[in-house]
Every structure is written in structure tokens, then in C-alpha cells.
N, C-alpha and C positions, 0 to 999 in steps of 0.2 A: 865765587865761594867754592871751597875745596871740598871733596864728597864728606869728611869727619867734620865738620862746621854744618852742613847740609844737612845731615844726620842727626846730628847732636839740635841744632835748632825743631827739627821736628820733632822729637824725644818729651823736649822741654814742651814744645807746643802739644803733643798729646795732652801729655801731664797737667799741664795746667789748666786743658779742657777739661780731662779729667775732675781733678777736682775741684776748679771755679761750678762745677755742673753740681756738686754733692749739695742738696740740703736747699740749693734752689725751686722753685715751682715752675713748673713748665706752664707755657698756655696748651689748653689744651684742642687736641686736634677738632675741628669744628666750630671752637665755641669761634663767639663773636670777637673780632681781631680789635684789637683797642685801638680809637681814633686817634689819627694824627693831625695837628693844626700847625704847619710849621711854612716858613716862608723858604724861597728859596733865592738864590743868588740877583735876579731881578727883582726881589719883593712882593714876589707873589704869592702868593697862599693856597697852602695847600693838605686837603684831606681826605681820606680813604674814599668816602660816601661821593665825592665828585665821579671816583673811578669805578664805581658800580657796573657791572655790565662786562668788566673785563676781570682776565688775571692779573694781580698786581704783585711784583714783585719788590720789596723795602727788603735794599741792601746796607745794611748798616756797616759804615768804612771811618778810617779815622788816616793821617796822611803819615801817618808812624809807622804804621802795619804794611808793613813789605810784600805781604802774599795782597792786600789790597792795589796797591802801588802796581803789581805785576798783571793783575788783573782786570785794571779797568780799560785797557786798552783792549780786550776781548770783552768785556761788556758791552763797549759804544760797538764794536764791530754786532755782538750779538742784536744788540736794541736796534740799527740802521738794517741787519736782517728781517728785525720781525712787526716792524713799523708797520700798522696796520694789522695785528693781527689776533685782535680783540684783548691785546695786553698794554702795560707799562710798568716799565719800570722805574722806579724811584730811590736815588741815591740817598740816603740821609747819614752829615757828616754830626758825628757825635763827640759833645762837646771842646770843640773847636772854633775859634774866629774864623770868619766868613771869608777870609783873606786864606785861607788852606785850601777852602772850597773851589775858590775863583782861582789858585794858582794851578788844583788840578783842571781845571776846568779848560786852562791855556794849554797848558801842558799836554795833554789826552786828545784835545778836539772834540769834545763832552758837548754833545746833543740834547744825553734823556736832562730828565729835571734834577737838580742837585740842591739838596734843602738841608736847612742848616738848623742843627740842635746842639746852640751853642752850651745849654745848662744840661746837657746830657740826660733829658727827660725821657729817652725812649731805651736807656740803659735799664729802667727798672719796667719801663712802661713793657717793652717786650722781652725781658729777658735776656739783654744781650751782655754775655759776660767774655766772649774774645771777638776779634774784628778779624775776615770778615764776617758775620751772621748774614742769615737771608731768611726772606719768609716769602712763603708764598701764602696768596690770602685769592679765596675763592672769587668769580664773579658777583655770591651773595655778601661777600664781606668778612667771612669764615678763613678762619685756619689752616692751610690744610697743612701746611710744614714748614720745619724750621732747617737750615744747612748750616752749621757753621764752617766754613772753609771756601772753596774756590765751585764754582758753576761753569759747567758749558752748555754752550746753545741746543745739544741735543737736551740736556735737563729739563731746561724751557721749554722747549719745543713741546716735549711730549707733556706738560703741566697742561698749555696752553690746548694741545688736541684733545686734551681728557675735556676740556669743558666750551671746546669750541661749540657753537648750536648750530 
């Protein structure tokens, strides 16, 4: 892609951060992070209150979203760094067939868990209006922040030492 395409795509991506954000309700920082019950590629099920005790981070990706597409190959590298270290992360593909999931899933070489919201219940349940969004949700289960766009390891990292015990 040529740097005026590279540009202009960002422009627009501002923009429509922008204003998909107006008029919306944020979660707010602390409160309690809304349960999720969603299964993943194996069929297994899965929700917040299992991962009590760590940092959890729910990356909300969809297989359209190019800055996602670019990114998960630094995620599996970040998650195979930080394995073990009172975190997880959790992929959830929003409203898409389980068949998106499982081709990234070949594709990437995808470890962490990749859980699948084919009815796109956690676009209203957490506020996700562009892909990627992130949240990071306390050891107690709390809020503490929302990213939409791209993470690196150092990001983690330092979430993860804030509430290392």
C-alpha cells in the first residue's frame, strides 16, 4: 500500500472512531466488566469468573479488519512470551462463522483461546464500535481499560506488573 492510501485509510479510521464513540456509554473504569459465556473453537466454554486471579485481556477481532489480520501474529508471539504470568488472553471473533476463527487459527499458529460470538453479543455487551478493541479487566474482574487499535507486549507487560502479587 502506497504512503496516500496508508494515510487516507488512517484518516478515515480516526474518523469514524471518532464518531462511532459520540453518544455511546463507555463501561466505566472499575465497574464490574460484563460476563462472558462463549465457547470457543474446541467447544468449550468459556467466562471471565474462571479467570479470576489473573489479568485478562478480551481482544475483540473480526477477519475483515486488516490492522487485526496484521496483528495477531504479534499477539500469539506476545501470549507465548507471557505464558505463565498471572494473565490471559482471549480472542473473541465477533459476529462471524466459526470457520473465520479456525482459518485464523491455521493461518497465525493461534495457541491463546479463540472464542467465537457468532450473534455479535459483546458488540453492545462491551462497547465495541471498531475492530481491534481491547480491554483489559482487573484480577478482581473490573475494568480497568479499553484500547481500540493495535497492543504491544510492552503494554501487557506493564498491566500485568501493576497487579502482579
Amino acid at each position: 500500500m502506497n504512503f496516500a492510501k496508508t494515510l487516507k485509510f488512517y484518516i478515515v479510521y480516526f474518523i469514524l472512531i471518532v464518531f462511532l464513540g459520540c453518544g455511546q456509554k463507555k463501561l466505566a473504569k472499575n465497574s464490574p466488566a460484563p460476563e462472558i459465556d462463549f465457547k470457543d473453537l474446541d467447544n468449550k466454554t468459556y467466562t471471565l469468573e474462571k479467570y479470576k486471579g489473573k489479568v485478562i485481556l478480551l481482544h475483540f477481532w473480526t477477519d475483515f479488519c486488516q490492522s487485526c489480520r496484521a496483528e495477531f501474529p504479534r499477539m500469539q508471539s506476545t501470549y507465548k512470551a507471557l505464558e505463565g504470568e498471572k494473565f490471559e488472553l482471549l480472542a473473541v471473533n465477533v459476529g462471524q462463522p466459526k470457520s473465520a476463527s479456525e482459518k485464523f487459527r491455521k493461518d497465525f499458529s493461534v495457541t491463546f483461546p479463540m472464542l467465537i460470538d457468532e450473534k455479535a453479543i459483546s458488540k453492545e455487551l462491551y462497547k465495541v464500535e471498531a475492530f481491534p478493541t481491547n480491554y483489559f479487566i482487573t484480577p478482581e474482574g473490573k475494568i480497568l481499560r479499553k484500547i481500540v487499535g493495535w497492543l504491544d507486549q510492552s503494554q501487557i507487560e506493564f498491566v500485568i506488573n501493576k497487579y502482579k502479587k
